[in-house]
C-alpha positions as CSV (number, residue, x, y, z in Angstrom):
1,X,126.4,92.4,42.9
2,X,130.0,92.6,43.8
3,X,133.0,91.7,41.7
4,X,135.6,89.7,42.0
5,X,139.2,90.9,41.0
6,X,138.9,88.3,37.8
7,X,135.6,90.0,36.6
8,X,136.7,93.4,37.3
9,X,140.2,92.9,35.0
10,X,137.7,91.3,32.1
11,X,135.5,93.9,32.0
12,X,138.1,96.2,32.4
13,X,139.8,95.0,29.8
14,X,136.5,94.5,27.1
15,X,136.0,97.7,28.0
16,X,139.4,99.5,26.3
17,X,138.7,97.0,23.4
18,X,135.6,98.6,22.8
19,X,136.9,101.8,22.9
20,X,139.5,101.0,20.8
21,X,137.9,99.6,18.3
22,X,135.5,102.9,18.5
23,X,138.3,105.1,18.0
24,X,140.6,103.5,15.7
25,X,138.8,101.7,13.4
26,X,141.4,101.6,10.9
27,X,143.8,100.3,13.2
28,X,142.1,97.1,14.5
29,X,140.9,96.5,11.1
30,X,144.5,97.0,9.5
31,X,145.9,94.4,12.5
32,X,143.1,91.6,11.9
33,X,144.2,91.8,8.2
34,X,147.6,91.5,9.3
35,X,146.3,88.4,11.7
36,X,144.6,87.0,9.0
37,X,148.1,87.1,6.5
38,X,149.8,85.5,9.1
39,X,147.5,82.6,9.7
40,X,147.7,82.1,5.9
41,X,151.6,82.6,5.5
42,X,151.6,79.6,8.4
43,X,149.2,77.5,6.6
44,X,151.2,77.7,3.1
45,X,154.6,76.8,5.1
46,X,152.8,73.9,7.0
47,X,151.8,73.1,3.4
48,X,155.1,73.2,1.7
49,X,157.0,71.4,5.0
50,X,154.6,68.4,4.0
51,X,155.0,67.9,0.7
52,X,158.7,68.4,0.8
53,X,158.8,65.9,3.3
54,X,156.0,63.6,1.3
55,X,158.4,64.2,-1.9
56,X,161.6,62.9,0.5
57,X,160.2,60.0,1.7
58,X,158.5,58.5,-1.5
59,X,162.0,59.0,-3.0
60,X,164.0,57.7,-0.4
61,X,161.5,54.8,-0.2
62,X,160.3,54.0,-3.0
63,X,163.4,55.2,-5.1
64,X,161.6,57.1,-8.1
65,X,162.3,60.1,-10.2
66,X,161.5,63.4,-9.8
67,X,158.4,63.7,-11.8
68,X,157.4,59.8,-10.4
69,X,157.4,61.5,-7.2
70,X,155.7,64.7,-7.5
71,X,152.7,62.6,-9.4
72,X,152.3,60.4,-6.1
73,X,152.7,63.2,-3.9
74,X,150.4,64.4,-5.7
75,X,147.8,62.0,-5.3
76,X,148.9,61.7,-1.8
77,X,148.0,64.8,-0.8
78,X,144.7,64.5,-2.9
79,X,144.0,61.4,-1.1
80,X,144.9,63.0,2.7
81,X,142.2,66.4,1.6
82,X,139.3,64.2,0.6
83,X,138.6,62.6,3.9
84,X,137.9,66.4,6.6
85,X,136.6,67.9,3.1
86,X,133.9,65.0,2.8
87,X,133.0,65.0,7.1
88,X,133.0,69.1,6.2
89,X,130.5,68.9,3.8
90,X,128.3,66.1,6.0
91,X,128.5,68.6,9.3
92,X,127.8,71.8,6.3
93,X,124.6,69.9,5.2
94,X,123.7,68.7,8.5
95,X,124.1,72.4,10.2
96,X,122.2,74.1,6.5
97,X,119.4,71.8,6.8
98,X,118.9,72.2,11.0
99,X,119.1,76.2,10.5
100,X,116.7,76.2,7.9
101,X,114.2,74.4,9.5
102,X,114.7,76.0,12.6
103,X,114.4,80.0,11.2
104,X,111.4,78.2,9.0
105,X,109.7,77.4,12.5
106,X,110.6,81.0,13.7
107,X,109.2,82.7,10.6
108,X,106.1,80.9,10.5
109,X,105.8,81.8,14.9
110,X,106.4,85.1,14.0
111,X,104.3,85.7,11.3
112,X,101.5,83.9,13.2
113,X,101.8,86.5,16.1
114,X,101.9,89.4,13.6
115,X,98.4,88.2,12.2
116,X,97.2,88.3,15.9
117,X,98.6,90.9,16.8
118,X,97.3,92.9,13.7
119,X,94.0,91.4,13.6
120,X,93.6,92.5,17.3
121,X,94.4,96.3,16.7
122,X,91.8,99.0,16.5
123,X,91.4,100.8,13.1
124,X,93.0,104.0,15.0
125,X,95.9,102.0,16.1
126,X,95.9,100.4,12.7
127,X,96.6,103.7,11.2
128,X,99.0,104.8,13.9
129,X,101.4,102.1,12.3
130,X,101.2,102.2,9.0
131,X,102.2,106.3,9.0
132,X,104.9,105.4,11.8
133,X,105.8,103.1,9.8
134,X,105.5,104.9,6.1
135,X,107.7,107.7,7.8
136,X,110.4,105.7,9.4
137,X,111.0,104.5,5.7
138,X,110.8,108.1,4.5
139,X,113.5,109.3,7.4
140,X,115.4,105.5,6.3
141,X,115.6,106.4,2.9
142,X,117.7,110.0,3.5
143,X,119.9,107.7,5.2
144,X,120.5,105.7,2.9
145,X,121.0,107.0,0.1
């Protein structure tokens, strides 16, 4: 298989992520927090830059007072939020539901093959996974505890 220059620069380039990530942990995590604060900080000034400009133009137009206005912005902005939060919770329900009955399917295909699989096992072989088994969980539970 040969590369192209495009290929070899993203590989490259996943490749110093990874090892970054592997040897400064607390530097990639401290920078996604920071990321994350960010996105936030823009979110709360796209926030405020609407309702100050809700609050301008329901006084200019509608000529109200100052609590007047901040009761229909209020409602407003109430009234814009409802709409993506209802299509959220449709597309949440819809994706819950289709996940559910797809890792219902998977469970019940996997447990069928382990019945199979089990019932076709010798008694020897039978043993031979219940003590690799029984000392994996020993050796797991040094681990984690």
């Amino acid at each position: 298989m040969i590369l192209t220059t495009h290929q070899k620069i993203s590989y490259g380039l996943v490749l110093i992520g990874i090892v970054i990530m592997i040897a400064m942990p607390d530097v990639v995590i401290g920078l996604l927090f920071e990321l994350a604060h960010l996105l936030f900080e823009v979110v709360f000034i796209s926030f405020e830059w609407l309702e100050s400009l809700l609050d301008h133009l329901v006084e200019h137009l509608l000529h109200t007072e100052l609590h007047q206005t901040q009761t229909i912005v209020f409602y407003l902005l109430v009234g814009i939020a409802v709409l993506p939060l209802y299509y959220l919770w449709r597309l949440l329900r819809r994706l819950f539901f289709g996940l559910k009955e797809s890792l219902l399917t998977a469970w019940v295909v996997y447990k069928n093959h382990t019945i199979v699989y089990w019932q076709n096992l010798s008694l020897i072989d039978k043993i031979k996974a219940l003590v690799i088994a029984a000392g994996a969980i020993y050796l797991a539970s040094f681990i984690f505890m």
